[in-house]
KEKE-3310 file (N, C-alpha, C; in steps of 0.2 Angstrom, whole numbers, plus 5000, padded with zeros to 4 digits):
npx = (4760:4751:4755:4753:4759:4762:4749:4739:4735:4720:4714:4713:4725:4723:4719:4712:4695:4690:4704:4704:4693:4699:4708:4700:4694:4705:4710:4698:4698:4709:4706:4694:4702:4709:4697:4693:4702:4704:4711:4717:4715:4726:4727:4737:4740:4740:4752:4755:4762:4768:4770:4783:4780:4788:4791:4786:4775:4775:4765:4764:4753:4754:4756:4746:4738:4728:4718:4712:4710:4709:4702:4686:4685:4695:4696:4685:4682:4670:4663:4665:4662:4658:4656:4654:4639:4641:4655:4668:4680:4697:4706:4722:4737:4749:4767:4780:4789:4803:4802:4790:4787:4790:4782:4769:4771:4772:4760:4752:4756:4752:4738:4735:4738:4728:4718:4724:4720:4705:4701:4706:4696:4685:4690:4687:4699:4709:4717:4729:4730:4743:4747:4750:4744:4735:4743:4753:4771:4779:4778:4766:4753:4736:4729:4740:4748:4738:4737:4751:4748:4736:4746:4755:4748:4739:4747:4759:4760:4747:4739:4742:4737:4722:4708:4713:4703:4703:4718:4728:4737:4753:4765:4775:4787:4797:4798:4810:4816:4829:4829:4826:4817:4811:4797:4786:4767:4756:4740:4729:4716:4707:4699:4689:4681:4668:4672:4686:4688:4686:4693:4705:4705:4704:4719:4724:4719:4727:4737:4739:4734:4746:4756:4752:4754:4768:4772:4766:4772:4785:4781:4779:4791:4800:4807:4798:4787:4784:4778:4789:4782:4782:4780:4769:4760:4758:4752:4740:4735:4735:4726:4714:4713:4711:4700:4689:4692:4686:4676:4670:4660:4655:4647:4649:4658:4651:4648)
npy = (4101:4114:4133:4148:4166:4183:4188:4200:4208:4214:4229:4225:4218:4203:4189:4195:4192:4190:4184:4173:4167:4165:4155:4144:4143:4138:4126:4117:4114:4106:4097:4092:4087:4077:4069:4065:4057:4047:4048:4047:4063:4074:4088:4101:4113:4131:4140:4157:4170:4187:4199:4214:4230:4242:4257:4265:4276:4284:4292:4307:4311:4323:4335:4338:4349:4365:4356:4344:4332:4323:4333:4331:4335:4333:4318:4320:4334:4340:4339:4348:4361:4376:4378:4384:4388:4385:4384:4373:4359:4357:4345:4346:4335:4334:4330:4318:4330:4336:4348:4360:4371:4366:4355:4360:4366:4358:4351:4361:4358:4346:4351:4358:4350:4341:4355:4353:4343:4343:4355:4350:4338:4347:4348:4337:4328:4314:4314:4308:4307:4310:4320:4319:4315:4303:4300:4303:4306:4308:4316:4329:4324:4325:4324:4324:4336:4344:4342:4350:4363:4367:4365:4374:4385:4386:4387:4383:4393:4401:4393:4394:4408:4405:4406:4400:4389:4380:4371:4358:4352:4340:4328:4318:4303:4295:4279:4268:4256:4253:4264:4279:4296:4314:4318:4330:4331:4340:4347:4356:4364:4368:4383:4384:4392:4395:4407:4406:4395:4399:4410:4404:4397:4406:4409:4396:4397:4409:4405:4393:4399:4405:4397:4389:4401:4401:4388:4389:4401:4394:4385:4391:4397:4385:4378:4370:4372:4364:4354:4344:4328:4326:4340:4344:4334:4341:4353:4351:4347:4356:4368:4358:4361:4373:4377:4368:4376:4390:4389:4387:4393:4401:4394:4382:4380:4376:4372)
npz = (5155:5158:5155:5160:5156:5158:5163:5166:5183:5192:5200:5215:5215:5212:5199:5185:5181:5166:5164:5174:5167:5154:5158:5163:5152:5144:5148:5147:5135:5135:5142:5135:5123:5131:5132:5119:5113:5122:5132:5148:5156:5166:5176:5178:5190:5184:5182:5188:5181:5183:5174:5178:5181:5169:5174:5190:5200:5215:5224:5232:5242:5249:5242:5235:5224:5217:5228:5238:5231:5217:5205:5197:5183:5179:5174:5162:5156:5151:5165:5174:5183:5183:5168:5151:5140:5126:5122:5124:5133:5137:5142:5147:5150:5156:5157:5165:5176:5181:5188:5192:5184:5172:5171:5168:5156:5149:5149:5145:5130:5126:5127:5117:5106:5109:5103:5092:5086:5085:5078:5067:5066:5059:5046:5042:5044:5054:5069:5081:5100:5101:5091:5078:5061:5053:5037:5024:5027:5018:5008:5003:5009:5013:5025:5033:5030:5034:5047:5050:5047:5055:5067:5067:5066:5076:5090:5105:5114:5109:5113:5129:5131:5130:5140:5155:5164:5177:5187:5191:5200:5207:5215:5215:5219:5206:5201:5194:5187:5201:5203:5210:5206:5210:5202:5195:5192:5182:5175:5165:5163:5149:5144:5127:5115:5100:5094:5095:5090:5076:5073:5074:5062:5053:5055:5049:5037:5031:5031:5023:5013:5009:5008:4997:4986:4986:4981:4969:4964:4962:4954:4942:4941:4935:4921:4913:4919:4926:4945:4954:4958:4972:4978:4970:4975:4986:4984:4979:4991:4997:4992:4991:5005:5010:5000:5010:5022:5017:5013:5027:5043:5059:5064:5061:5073:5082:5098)
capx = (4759:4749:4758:4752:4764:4760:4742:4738:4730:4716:4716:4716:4729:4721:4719:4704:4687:4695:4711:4701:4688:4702:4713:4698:4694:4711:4711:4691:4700:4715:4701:4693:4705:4710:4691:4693:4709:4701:4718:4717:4719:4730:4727:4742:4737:4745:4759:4753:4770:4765:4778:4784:4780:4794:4790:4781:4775:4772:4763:4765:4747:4751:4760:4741:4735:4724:4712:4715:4710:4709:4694:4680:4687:4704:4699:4679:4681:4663:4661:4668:4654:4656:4657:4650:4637:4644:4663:4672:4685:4701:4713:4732:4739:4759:4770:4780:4795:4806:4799:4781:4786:4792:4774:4764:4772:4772:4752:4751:4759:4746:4734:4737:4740:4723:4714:4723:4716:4697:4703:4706:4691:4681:4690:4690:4708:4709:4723:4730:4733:4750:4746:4752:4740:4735:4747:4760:4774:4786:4774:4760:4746:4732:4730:4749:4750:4732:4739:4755:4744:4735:4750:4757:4743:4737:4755:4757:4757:4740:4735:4744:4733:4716:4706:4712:4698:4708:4722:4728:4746:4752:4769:4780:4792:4797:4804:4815:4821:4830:4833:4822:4819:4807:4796:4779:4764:4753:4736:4727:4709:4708:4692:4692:4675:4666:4677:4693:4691:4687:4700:4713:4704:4709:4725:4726:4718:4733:4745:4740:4736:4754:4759:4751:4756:4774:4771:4761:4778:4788:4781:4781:4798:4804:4808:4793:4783:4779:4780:4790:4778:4779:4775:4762:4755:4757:4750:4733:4732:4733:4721:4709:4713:4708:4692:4685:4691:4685:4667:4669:4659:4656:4640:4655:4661:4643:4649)
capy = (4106:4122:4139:4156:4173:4190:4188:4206:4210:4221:4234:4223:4213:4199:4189:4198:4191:4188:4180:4168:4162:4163:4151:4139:4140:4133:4119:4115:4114:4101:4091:4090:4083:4072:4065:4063:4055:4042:4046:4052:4069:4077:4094:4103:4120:4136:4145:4164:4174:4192:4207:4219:4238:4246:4261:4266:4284:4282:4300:4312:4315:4331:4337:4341:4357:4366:4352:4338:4324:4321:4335:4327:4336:4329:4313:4322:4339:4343:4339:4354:4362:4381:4378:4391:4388:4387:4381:4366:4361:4351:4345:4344:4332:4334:4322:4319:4333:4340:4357:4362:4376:4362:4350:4365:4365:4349:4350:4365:4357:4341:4354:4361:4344:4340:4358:4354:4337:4346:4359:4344:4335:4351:4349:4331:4323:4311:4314:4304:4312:4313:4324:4315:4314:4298:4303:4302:4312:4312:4318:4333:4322:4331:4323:4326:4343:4350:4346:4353:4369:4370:4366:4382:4392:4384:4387:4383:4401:4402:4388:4397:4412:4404:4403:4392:4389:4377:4367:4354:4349:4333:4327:4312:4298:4291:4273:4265:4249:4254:4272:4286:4302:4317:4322:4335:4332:4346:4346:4363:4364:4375:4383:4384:4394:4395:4411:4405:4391:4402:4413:4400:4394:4409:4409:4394:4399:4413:4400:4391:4403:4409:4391:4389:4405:4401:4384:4391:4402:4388:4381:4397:4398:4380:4381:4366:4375:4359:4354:4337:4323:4328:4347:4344:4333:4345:4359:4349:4347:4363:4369:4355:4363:4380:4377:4368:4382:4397:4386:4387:4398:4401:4388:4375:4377:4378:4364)
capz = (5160:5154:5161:5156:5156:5156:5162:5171:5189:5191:5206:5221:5214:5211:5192:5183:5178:5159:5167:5175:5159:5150:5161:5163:5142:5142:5154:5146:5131:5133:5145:5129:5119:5130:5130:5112:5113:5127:5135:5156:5156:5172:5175:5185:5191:5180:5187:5185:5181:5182:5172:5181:5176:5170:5178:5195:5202:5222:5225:5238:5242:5254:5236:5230:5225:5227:5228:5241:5230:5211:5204:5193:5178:5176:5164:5160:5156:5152:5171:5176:5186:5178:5160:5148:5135:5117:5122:5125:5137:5136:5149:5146:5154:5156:5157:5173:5172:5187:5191:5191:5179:5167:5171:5166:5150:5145:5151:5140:5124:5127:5127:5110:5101:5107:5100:5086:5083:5084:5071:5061:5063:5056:5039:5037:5047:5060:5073:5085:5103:5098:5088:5073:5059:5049:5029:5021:5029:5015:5003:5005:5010:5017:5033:5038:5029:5038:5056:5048:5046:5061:5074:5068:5069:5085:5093:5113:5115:5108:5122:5134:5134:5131:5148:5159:5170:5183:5186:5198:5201:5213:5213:5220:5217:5199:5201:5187:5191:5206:5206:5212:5206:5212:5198:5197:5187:5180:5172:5166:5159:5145:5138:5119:5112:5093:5092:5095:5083:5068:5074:5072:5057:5052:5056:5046:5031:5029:5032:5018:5006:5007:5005:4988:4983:4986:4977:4962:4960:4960:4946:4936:4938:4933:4912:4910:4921:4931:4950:4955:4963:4981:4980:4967:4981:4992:4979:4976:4997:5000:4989:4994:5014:5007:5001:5017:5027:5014:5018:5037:5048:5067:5063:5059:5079:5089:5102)
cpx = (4757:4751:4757:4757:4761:4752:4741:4735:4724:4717:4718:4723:4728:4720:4712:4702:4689:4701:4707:4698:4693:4708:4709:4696:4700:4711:4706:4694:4706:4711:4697:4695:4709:4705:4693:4696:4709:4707:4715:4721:4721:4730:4733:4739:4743:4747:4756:4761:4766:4772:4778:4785:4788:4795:4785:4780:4771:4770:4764:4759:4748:4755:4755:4739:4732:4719:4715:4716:4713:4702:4692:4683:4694:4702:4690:4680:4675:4660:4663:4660:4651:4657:4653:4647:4643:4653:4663:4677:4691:4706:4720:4734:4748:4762:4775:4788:4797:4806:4793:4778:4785:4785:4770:4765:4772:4763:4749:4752:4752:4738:4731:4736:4731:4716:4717:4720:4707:4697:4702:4700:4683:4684:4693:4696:4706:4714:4724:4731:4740:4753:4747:4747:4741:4739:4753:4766:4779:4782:4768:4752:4742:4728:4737:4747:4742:4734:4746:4753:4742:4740:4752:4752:4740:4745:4752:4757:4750:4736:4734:4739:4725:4713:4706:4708:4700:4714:4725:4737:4748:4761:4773:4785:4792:4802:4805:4816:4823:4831:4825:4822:4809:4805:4788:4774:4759:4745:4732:4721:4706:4702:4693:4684:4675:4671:4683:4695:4689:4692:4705:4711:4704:4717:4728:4724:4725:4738:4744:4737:4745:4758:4759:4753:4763:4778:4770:4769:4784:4788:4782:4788:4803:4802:4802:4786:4777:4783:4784:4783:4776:4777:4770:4757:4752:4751:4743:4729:4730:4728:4714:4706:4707:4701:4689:4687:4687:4675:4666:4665:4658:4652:4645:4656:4657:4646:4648)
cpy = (4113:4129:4146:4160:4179:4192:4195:4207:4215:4222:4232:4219:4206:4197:4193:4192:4187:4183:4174:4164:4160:4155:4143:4138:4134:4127:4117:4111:4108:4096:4087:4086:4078:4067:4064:4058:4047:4043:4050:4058:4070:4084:4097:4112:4125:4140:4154:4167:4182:4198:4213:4226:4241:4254:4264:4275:4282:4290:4303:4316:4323:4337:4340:4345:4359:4362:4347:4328:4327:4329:4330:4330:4334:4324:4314:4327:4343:4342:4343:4359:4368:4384:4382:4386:4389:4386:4374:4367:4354:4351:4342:4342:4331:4328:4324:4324:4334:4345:4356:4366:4371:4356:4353:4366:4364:4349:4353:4364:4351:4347:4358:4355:4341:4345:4357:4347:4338:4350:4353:4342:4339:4351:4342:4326:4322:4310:4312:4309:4316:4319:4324:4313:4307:4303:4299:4307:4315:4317:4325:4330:4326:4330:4326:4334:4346:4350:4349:4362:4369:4370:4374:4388:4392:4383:4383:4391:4403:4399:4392:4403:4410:4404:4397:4392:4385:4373:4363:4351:4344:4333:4320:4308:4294:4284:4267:4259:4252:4260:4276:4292:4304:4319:4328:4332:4339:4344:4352:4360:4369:4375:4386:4384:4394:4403:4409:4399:4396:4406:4410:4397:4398:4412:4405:4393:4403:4409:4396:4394:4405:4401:4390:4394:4404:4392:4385:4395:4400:4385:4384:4397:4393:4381:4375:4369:4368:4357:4347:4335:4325:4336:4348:4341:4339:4351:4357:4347:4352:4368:4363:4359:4370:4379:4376:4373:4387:4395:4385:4395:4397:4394:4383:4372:4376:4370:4364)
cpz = (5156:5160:5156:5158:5156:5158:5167:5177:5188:5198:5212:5221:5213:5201:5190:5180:5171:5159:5167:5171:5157:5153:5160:5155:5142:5144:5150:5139:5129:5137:5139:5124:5121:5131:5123:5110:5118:5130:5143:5154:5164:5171:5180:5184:5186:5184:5183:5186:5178:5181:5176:5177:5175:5173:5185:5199:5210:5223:5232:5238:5246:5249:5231:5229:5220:5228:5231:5239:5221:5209:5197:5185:5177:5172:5161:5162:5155:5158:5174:5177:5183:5171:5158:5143:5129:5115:5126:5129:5138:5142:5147:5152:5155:5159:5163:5172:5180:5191:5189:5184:5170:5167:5163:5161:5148:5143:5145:5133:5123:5124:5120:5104:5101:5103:5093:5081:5082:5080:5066:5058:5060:5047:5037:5040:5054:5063:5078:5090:5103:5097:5081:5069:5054:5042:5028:5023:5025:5008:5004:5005:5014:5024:5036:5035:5033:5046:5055:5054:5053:5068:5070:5068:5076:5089:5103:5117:5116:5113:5128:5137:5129:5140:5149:5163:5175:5181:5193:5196:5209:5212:5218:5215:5210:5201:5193:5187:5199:5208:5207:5209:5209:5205:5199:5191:5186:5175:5173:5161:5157:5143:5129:5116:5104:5090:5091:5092:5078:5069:5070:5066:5053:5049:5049:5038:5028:5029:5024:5011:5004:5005:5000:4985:4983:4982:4969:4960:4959:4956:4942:4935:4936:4926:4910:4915:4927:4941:4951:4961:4970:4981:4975:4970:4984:4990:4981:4985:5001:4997:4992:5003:5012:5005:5005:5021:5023:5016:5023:5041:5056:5067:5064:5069:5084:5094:5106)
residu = (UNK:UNK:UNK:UNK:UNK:UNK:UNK:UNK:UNK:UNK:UNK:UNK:UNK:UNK:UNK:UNK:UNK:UNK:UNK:UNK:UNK:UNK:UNK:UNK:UNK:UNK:UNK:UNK:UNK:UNK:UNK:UNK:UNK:UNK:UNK:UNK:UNK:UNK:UNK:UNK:UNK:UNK:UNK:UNK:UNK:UNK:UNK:UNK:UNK:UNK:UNK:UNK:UNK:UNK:UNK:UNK:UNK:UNK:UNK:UNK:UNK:UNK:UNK:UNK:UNK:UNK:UNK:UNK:UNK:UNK:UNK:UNK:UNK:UNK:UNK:UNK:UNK:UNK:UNK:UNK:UNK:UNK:UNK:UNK:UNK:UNK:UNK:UNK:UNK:UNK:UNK:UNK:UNK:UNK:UNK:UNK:UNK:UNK:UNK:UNK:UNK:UNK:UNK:UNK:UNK:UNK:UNK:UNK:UNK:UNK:UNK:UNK:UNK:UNK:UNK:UNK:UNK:UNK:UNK:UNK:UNK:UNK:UNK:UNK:UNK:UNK:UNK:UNK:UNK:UNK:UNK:UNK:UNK:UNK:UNK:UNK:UNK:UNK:UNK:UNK:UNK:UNK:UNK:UNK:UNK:UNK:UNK:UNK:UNK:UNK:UNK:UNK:UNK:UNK:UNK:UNK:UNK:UNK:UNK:UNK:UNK:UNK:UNK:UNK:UNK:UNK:UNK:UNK:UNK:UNK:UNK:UNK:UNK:UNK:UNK:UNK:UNK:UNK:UNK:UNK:UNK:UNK:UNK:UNK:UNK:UNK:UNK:UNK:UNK:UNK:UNK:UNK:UNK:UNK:UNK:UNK:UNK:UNK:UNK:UNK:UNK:UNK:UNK:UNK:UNK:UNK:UNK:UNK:UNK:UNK:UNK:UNK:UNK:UNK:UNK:UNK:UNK:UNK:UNK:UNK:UNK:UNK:UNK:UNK:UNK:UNK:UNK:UNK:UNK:UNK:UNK:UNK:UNK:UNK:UNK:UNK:UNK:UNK:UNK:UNK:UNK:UNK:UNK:UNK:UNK:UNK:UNK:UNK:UNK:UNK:UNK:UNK:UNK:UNK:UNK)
# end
């Protein structure tokens, strides 16, 4: 007897497209061998066992605001109808909290993690939405030490008062297993211009200047005048950071 597990639904509930090939691959597949084999094949139909989500959000649509549906900018922020020339636009998506105030926080932290993942990609680092850059985190690599650099210069403060151009909030039922709770979600859609990247690009030049200068006197003051392994990583990444930014202009952010 062949029995699948875990095979997914798509939206009506039903097996998807891929499910299905796949189910007949399978069956084609033991038909097959038992042609080869000159043995009768018996085919018994396969038991579809489908996993149960560990979590469920039932929504409270008359909990939308201020827009009655979903807007077009929520997961396509360059569909956003009054976007300006020469900026860019990202949506913070917050994660599900118990007050609105605490949504719009969360949304705003998301919001941050992904300008600092686009700061990154002007000096070379590729960062996961997380925000958590490909490195070495025990060492001064220059992927982990460049998003270092930029979350602290790109704070959520800094988000915070970027132009928020809209935001949309919904809210309803978190289910767990069996318990309920009421949570909110929040998403805000921040504009982030060619100024206010050099700006922070700014920021984070000063930031790592002061870093190697506070390394550089570190080594002057050991009696061999040398750095150990991990901060002479860090030395030779922060200088690498510093150069690509000392070579950055507005040209860098035209987007």
């Amino acid at each position: 007897m062949i029995r699948l597990v875990d095979i997914p639904r798509d939206l009506k509930g039903g097996v998807t497209v891929k499910t299905t090939l796949s189910v007949a691959v399978v069956l084609a597949a033991a038909a097959c061998i038992g042609c080869a084999n000159n043995d009768e094949f018996t085919s018994e139909r396969p038991i579809l066992v489908f996993p149960q989500p560990e979590n469920t959000f039932e929504e409270d649509i008359s909990a939308r605001k201020p827009y009655s549906a979903p807007p077009s900018w929520l997961y396509k922020p360059d569909s956003y109808p009054n976007k300006r020339a020469g900026c860019t636009y990202f949506v913070g998506i917050g994660l599900p909290r118990a007050t609105v105030q605490d949504a719009r926080e969360s949304a705003f932290e998301d919001a941050q993690r992904q300008i600092v993942r686009y700061m990154g990609t002007t000096v070379g680092v590729k960062t996961e939405r997380t925000g958590a850059a490909h490195g070495d985190t025990r060492g001064g690599a220059y992927e982990t030490m460049t998003d270092q650099i930029f979350s602290s210069s790109i704070s959520k403060n800094t988000v915070r008062n970027l132009y928020v151009r809209d935001q949309y909030y919904t809210a309803g039922m978190m289910v767990q297993d069996i318990a309920k709770r009421r949570v909110n979600l929040a998403y805000v859609l921040v504009e982030f211009g060619a100024s206010q990247a050099l700006e922070a690009a700014e920021k984070a030049k000063g930031e790592t200047k002061k870093q190697i200068q506070t390394l550089e006197k570190k080594r002057a003051d050991t009696p061999a005048k040398v750095l150990d392994s991990r901060d002479a990583s860090r030395l030779e990444s922060l200088k690498r950071l510093e150069k690509k930014l000392d070579n950055l202009s507005i040209d860098d952010f035209k987007l």
